[in-house]
Biotite code that builds the C-alpha atoms (Angstrom):
import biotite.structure as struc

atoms = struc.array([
    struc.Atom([-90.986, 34.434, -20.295], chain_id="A", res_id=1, res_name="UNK", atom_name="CA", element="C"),
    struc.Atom([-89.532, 30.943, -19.977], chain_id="A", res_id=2, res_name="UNK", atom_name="CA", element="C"),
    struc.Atom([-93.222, 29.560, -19.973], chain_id="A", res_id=3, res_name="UNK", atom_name="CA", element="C"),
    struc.Atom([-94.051, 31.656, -23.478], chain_id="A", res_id=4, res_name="UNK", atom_name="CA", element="C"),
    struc.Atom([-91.367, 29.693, -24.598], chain_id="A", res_id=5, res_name="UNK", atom_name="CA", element="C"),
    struc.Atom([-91.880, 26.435, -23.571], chain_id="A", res_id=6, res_name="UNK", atom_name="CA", element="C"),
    struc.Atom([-95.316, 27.551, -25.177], chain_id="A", res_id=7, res_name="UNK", atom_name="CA", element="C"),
    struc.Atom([-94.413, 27.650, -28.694], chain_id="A", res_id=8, res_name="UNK", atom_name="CA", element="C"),
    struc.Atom([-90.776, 26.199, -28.712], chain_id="A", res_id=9, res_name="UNK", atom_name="CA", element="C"),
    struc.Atom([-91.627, 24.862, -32.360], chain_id="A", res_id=10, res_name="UNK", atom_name="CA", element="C"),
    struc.Atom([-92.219, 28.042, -33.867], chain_id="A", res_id=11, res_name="UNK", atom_name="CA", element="C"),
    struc.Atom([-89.341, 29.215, -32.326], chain_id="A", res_id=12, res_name="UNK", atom_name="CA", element="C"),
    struc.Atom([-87.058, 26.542, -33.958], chain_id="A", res_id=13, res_name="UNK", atom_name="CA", element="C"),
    struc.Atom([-88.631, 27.065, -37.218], chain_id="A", res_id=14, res_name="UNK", atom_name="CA", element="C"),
    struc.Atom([-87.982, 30.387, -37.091], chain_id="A", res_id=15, res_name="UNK", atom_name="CA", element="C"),
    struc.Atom([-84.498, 30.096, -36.331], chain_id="A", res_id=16, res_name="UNK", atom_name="CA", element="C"),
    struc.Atom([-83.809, 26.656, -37.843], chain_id="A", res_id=17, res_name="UNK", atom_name="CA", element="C"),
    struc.Atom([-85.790, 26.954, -40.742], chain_id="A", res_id=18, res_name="UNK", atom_name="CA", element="C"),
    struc.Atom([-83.999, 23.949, -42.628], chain_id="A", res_id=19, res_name="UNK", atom_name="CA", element="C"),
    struc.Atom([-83.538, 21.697, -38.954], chain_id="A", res_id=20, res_name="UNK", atom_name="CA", element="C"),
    struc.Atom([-86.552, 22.658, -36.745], chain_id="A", res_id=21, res_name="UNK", atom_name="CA", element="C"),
    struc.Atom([-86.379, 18.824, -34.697], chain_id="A", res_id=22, res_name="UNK", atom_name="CA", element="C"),
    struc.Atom([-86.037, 19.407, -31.297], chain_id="A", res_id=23, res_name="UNK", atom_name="CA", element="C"),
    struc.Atom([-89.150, 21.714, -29.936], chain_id="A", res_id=24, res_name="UNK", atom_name="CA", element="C"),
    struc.Atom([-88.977, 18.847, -26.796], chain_id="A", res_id=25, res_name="UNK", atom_name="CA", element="C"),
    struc.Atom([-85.679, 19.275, -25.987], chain_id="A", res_id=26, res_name="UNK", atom_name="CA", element="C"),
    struc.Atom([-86.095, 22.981, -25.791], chain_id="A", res_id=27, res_name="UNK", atom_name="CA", element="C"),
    struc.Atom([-89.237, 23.159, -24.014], chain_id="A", res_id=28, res_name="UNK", atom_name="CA", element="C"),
    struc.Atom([-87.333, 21.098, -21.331], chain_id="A", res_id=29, res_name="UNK", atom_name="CA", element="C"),
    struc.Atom([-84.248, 23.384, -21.286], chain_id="A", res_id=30, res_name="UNK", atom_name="CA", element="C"),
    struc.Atom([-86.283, 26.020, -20.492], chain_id="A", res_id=31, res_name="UNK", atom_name="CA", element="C"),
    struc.Atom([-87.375, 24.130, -17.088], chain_id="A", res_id=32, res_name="UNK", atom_name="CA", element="C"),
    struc.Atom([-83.257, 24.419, -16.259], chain_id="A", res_id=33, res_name="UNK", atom_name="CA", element="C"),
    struc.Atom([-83.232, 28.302, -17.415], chain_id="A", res_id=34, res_name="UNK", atom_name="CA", element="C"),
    struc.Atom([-85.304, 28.670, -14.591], chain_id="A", res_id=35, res_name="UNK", atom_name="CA", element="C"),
    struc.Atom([-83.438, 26.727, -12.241], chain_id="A", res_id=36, res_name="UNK", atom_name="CA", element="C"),
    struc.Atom([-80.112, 28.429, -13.856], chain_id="A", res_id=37, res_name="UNK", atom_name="CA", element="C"),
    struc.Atom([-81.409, 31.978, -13.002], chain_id="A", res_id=38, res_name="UNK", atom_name="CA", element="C"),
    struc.Atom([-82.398, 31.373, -9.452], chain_id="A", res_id=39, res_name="UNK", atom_name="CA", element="C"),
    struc.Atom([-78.940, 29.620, -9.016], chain_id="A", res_id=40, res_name="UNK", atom_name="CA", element="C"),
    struc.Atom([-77.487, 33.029, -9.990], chain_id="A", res_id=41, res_name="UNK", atom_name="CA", element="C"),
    struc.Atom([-79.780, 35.412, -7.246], chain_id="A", res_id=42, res_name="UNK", atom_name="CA", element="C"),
    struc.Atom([-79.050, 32.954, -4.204], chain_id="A", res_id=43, res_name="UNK", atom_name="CA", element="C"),
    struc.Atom([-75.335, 32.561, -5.459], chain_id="A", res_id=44, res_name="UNK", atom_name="CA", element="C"),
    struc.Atom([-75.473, 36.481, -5.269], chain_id="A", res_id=45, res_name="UNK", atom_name="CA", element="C"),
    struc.Atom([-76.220, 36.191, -1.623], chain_id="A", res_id=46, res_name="UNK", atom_name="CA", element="C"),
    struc.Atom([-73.713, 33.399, -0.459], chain_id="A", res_id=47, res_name="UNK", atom_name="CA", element="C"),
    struc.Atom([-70.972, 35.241, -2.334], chain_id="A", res_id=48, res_name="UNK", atom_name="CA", element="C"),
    struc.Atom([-72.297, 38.256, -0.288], chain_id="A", res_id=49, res_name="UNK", atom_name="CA", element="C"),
    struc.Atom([-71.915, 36.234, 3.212], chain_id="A", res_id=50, res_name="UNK", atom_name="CA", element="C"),
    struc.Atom([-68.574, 34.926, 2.431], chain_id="A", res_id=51, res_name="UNK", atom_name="CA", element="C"),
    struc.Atom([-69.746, 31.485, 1.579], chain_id="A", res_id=52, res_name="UNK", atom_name="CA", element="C"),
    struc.Atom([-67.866, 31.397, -1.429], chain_id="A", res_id=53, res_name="UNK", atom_name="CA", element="C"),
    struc.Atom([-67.519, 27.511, -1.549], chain_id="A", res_id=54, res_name="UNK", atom_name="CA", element="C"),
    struc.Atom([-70.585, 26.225, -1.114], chain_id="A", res_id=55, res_name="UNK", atom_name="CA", element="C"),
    struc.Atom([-71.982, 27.081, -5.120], chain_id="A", res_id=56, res_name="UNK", atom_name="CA", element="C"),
    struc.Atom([-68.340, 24.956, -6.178], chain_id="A", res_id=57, res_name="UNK", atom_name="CA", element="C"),
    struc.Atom([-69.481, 22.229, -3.902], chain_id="A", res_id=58, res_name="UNK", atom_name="CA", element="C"),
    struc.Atom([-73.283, 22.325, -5.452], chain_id="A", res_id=59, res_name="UNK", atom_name="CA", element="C"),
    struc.Atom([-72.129, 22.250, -8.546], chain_id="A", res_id=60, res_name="UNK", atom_name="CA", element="C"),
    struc.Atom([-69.458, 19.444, -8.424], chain_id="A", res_id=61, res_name="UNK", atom_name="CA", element="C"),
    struc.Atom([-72.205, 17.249, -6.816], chain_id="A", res_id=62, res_name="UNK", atom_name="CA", element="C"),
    struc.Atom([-74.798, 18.559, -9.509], chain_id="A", res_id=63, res_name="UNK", atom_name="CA", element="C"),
    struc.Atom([-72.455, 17.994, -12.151], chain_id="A", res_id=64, res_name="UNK", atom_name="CA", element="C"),
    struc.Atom([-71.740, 14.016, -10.910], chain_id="A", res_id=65, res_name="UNK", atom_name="CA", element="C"),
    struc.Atom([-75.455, 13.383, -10.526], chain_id="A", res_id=66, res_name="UNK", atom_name="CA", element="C"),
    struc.Atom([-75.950, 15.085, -14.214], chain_id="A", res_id=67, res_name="UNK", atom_name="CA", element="C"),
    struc.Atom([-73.022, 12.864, -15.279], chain_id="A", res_id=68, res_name="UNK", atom_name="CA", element="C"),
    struc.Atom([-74.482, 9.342, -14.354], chain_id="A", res_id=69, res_name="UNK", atom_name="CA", element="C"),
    struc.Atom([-77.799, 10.273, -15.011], chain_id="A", res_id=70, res_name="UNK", atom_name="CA", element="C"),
    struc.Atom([-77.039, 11.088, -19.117], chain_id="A", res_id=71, res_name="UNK", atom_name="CA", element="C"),
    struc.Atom([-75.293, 7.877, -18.892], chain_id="A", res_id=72, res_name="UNK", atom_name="CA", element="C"),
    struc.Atom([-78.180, 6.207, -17.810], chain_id="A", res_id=73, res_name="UNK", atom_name="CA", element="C"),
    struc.Atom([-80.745, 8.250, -20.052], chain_id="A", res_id=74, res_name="UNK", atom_name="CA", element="C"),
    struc.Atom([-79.339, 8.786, -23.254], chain_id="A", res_id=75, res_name="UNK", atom_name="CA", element="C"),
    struc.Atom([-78.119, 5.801, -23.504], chain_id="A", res_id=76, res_name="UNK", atom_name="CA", element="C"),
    struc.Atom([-81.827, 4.500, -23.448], chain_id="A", res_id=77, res_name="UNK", atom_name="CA", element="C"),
    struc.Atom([-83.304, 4.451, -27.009], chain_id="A", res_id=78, res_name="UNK", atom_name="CA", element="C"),
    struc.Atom([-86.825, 5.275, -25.812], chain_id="A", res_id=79, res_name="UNK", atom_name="CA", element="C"),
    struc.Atom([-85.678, 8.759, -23.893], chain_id="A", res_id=80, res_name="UNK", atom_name="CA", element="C"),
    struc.Atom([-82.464, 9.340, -26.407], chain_id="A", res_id=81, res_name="UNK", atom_name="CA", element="C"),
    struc.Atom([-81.236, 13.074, -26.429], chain_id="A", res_id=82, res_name="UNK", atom_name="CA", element="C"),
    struc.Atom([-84.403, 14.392, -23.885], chain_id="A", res_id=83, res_name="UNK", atom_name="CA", element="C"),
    struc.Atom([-82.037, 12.315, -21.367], chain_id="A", res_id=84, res_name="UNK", atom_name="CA", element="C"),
    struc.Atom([-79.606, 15.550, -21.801], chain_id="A", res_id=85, res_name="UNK", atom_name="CA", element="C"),
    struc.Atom([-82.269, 17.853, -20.887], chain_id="A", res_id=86, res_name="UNK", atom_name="CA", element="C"),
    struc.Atom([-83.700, 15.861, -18.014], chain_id="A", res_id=87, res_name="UNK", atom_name="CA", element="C"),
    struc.Atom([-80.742, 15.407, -16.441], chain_id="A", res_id=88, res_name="UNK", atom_name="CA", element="C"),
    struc.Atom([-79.942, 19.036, -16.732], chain_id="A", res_id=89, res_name="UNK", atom_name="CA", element="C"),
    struc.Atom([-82.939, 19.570, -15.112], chain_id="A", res_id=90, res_name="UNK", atom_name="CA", element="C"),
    struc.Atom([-82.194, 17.815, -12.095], chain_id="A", res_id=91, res_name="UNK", atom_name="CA", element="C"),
    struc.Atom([-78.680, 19.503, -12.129], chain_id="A", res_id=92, res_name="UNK", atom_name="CA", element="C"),
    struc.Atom([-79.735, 22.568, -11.759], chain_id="A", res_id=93, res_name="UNK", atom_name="CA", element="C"),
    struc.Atom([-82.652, 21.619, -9.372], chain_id="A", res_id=94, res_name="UNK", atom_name="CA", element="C"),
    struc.Atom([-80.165, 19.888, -7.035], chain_id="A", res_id=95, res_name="UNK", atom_name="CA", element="C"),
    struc.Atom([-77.484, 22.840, -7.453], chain_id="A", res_id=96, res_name="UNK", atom_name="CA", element="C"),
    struc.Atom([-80.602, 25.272, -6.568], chain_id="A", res_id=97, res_name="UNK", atom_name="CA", element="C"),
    struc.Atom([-81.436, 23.101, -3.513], chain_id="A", res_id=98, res_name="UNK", atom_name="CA", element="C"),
    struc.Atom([-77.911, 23.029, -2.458], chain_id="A", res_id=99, res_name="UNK", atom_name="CA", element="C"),
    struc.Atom([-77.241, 26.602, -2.651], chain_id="A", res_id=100, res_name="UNK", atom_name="CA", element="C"),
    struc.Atom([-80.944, 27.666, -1.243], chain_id="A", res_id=101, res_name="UNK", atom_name="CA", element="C"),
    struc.Atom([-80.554, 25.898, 1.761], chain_id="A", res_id=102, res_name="UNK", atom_name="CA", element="C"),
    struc.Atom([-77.520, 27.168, 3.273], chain_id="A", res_id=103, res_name="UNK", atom_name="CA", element="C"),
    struc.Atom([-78.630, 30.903, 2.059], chain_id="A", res_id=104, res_name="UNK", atom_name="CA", element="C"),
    struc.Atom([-81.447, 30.052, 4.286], chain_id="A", res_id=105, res_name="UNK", atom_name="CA", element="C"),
    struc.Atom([-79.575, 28.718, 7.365], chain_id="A", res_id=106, res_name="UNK", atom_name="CA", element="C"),
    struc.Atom([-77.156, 32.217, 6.835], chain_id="A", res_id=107, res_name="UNK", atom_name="CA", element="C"),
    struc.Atom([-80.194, 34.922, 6.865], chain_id="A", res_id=108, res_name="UNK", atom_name="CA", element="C"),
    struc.Atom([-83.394, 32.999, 7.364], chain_id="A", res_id=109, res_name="UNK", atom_name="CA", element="C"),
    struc.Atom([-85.149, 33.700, 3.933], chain_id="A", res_id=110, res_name="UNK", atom_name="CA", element="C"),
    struc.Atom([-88.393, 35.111, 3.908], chain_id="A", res_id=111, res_name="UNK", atom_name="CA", element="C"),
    struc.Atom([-90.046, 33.639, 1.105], chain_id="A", res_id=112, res_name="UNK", atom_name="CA", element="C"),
    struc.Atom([-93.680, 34.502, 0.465], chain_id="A", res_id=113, res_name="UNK", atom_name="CA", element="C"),
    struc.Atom([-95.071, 32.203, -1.119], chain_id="A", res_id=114, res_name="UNK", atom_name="CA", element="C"),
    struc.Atom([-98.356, 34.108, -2.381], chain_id="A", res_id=115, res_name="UNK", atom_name="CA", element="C"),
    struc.Atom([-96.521, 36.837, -3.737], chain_id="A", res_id=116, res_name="UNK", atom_name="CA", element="C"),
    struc.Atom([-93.103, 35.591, -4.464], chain_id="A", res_id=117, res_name="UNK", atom_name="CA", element="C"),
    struc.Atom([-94.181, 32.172, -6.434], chain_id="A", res_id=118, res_name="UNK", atom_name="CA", element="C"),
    struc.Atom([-98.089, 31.769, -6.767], chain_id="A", res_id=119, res_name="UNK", atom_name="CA", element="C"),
    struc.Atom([-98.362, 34.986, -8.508], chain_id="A", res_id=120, res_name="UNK", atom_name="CA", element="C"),
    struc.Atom([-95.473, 35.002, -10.480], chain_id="A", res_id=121, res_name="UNK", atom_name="CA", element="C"),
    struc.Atom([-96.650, 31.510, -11.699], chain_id="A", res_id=122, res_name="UNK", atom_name="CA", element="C"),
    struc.Atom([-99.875, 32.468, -12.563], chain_id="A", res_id=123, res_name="UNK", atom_name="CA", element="C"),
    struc.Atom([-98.932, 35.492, -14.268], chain_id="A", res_id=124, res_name="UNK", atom_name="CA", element="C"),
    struc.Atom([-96.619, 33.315, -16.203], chain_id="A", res_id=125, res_name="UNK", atom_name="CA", element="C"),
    struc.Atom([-98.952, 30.913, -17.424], chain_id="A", res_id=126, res_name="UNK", atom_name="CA", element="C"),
    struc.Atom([-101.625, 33.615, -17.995], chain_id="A", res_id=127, res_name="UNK", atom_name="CA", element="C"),
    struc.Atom([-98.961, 34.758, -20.274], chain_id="A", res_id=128, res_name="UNK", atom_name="CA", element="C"),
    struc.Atom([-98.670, 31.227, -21.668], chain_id="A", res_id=129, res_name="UNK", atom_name="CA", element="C"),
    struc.Atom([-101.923, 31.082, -22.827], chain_id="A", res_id=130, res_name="UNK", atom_name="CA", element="C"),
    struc.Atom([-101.571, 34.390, -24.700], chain_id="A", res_id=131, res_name="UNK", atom_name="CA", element="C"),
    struc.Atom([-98.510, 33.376, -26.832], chain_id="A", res_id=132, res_name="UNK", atom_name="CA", element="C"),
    struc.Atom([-100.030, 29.681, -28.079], chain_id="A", res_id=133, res_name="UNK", atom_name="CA", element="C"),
    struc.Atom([-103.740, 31.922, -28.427], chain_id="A", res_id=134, res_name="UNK", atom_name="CA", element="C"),
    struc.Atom([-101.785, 34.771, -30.195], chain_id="A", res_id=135, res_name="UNK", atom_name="CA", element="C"),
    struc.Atom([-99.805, 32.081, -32.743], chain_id="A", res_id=136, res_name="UNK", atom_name="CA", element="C"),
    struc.Atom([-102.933, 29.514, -32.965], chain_id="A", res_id=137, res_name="UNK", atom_name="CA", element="C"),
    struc.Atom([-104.982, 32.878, -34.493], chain_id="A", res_id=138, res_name="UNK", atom_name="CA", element="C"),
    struc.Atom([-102.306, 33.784, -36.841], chain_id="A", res_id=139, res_name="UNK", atom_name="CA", element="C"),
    struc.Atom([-100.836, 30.801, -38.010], chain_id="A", res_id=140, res_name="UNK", atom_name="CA", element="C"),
    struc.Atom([-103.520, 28.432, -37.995], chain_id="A", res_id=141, res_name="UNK", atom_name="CA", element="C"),
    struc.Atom([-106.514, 30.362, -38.516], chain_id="A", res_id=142, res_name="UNK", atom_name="CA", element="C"),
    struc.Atom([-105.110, 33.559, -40.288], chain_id="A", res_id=143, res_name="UNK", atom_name="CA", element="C"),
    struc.Atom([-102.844, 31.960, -42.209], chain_id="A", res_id=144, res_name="UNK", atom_name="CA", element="C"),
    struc.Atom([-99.857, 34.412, -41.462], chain_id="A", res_id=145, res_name="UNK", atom_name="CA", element="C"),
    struc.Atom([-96.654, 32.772, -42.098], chain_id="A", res_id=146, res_name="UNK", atom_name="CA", element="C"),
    struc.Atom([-94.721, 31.278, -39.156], chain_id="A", res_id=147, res_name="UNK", atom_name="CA", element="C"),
    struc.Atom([-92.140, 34.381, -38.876], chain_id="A", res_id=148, res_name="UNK", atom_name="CA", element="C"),
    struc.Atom([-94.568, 37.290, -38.618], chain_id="A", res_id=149, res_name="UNK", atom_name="CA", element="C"),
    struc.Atom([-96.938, 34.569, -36.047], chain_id="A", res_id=150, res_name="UNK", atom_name="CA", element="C"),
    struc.Atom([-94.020, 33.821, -33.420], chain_id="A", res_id=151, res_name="UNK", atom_name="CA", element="C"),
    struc.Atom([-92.672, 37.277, -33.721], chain_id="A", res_id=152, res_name="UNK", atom_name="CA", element="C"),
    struc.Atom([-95.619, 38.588, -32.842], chain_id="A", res_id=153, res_name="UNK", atom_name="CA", element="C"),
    struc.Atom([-97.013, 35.887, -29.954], chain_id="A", res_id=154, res_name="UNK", atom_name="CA", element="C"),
    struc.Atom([-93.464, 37.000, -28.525], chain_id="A", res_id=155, res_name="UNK", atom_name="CA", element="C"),
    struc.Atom([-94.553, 40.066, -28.665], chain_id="A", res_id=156, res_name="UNK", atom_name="CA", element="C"),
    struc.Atom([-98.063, 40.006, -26.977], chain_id="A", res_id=157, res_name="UNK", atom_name="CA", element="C"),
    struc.Atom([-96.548, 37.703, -24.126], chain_id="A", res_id=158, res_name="UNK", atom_name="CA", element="C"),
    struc.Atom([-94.441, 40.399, -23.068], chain_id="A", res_id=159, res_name="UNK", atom_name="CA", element="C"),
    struc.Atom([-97.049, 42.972, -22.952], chain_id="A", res_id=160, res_name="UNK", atom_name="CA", element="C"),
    struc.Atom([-99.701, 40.302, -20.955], chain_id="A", res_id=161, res_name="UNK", atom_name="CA", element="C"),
    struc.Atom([-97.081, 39.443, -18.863], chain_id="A", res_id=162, res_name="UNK", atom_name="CA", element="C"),
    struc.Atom([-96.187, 42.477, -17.938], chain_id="A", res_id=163, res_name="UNK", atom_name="CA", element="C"),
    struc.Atom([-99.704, 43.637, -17.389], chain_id="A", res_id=164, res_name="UNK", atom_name="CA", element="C"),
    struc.Atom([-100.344, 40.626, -15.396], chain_id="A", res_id=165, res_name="UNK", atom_name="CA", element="C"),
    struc.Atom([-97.642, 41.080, -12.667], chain_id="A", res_id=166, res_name="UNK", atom_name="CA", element="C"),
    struc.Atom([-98.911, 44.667, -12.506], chain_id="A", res_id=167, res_name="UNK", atom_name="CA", element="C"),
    struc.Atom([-102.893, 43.217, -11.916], chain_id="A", res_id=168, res_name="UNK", atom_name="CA", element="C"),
    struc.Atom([-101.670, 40.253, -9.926], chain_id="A", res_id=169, res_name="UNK", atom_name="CA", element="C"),
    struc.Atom([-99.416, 42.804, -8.106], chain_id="A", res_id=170, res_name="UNK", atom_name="CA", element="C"),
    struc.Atom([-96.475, 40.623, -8.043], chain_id="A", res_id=171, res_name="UNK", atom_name="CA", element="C"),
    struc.Atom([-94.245, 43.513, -7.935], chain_id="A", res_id=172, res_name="UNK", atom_name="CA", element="C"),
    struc.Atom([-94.350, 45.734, -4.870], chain_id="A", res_id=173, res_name="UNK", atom_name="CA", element="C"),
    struc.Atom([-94.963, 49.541, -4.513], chain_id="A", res_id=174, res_name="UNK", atom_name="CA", element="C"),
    struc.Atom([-90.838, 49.721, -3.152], chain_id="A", res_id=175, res_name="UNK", atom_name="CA", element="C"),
    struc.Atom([-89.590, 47.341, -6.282], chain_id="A", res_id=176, res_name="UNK", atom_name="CA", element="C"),
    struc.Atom([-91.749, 49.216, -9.058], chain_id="A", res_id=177, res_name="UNK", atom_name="CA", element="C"),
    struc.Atom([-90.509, 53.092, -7.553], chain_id="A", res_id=178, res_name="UNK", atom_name="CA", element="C"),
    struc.Atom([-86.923, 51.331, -8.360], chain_id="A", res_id=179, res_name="UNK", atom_name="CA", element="C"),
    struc.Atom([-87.368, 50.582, -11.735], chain_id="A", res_id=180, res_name="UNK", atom_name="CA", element="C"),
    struc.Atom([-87.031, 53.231, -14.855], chain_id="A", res_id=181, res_name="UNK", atom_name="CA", element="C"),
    struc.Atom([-90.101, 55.220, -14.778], chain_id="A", res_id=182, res_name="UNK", atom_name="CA", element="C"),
    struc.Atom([-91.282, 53.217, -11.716], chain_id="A", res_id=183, res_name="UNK", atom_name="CA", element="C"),
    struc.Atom([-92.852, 56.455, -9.612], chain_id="A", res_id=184, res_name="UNK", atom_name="CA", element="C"),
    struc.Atom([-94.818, 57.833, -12.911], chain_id="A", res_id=185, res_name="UNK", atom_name="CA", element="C"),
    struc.Atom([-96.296, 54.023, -13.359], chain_id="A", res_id=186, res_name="UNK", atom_name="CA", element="C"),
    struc.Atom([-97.136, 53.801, -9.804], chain_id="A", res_id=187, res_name="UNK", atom_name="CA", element="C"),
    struc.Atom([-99.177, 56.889, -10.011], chain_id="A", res_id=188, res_name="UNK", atom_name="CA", element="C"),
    struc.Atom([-100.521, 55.654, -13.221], chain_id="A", res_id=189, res_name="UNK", atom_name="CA", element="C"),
    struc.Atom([-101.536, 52.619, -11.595], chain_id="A", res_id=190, res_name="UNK", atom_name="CA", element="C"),
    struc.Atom([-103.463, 53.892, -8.269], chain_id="A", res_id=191, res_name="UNK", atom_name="CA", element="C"),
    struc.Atom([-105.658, 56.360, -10.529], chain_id="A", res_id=192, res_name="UNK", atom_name="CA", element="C"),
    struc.Atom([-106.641, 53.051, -12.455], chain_id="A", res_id=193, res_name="UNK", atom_name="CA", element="C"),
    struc.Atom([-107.161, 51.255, -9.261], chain_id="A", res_id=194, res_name="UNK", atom_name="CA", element="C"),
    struc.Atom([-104.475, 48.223, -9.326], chain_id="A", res_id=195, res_name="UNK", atom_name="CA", element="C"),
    struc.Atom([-102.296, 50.014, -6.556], chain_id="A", res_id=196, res_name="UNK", atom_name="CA", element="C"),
    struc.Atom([-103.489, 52.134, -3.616], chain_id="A", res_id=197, res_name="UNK", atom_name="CA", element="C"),
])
């Protein structure tokens, strides 16, 4: 969902800024670090979980100095200005992630595949992408629907493409989708349609 709103971070500002809707950059950026921040928070799960308890202070002291000299450095530059915040968030939160990642890995040997853990995710997302700006473009600039009702509902029909893209792309396994709220009943649902065997 990060990507939808990266999408149409505008509409998104005018919908909730109405009177100060500057800044659609700076949130598109930001929502590069939400990623980074939520990852943070899964492999912090699992180094909490093997006692290494230090290591996310330690990531983030050394993110946080890095993040420090680098919005020194940016903002302080009238051609990058206020982005410099986000950027150097960005790289925070990247380095924090890299940190943190890393000695996860050396404690339990990650198994990371990378077809079904990050290309498929990624192209569902920006499948998903494509539906929000399409969805808004159709109301707002050829419908002429007011910018409200037009973001409201592009936030809408990214959920629902999203969602119907992990299930195509199969992003979420037969164990992980029995473990959500209804999971069995949509599995079953899903092999008569064909998606799952």
């Amino acid at each position: 969902m990060r990507f939808g709103l990266a999408v149409i971070s505008g509409p998104i500002l005018r919908l909730l800024f109405p009177l100060a809707p500057e800044g659609a950059g700076v949130l598109a950026l930001n929502t590069i670090t939400m990623i980074f921040v939520s990852l943070i928070f899964v492999v912090n799960g699992g180094l909490y979980g093997t006692g290494k308890v230090m290591t996310p202070v330690i990531a983030l002291v050394i993110g946080s100095l890095i993040k420090l000299g680098l919005n020194i450095l940016l903002i302080s530059n009238p051609d990058i200005n206020i982005y410099g915040a986000a950027i150097s968030s960005i790289v925070c939160q990247a380095i924090v992630f890299a940190i943190c990642y890393n000695k996860l890995n050396k404690e339990i040997k990650l198994d990371i595949n990378f077809k079904n853990h990050i290309f498929k995710p990624v192209i569902s997302a920006g499948i998903m992408g494509a539906g929000v700006w399409g969805a808004y473009y159709l109301l707002y600039s050829q419908a002429g629907v007011g910018n409200t009702v037009s973001t409201l509902v592009a936030i809408l029909t990214g959920a629902i493409i999203y969602g119907l893209a992990i299930l195509i792309t199969k992003s979420i396994s037969k164990d992980e989708l029995h473990m959500m709220p209804l999971g069995p009943k949509a599995y079953k649902a899903l092999v008569k349609v064909g998606i799952y065997k």
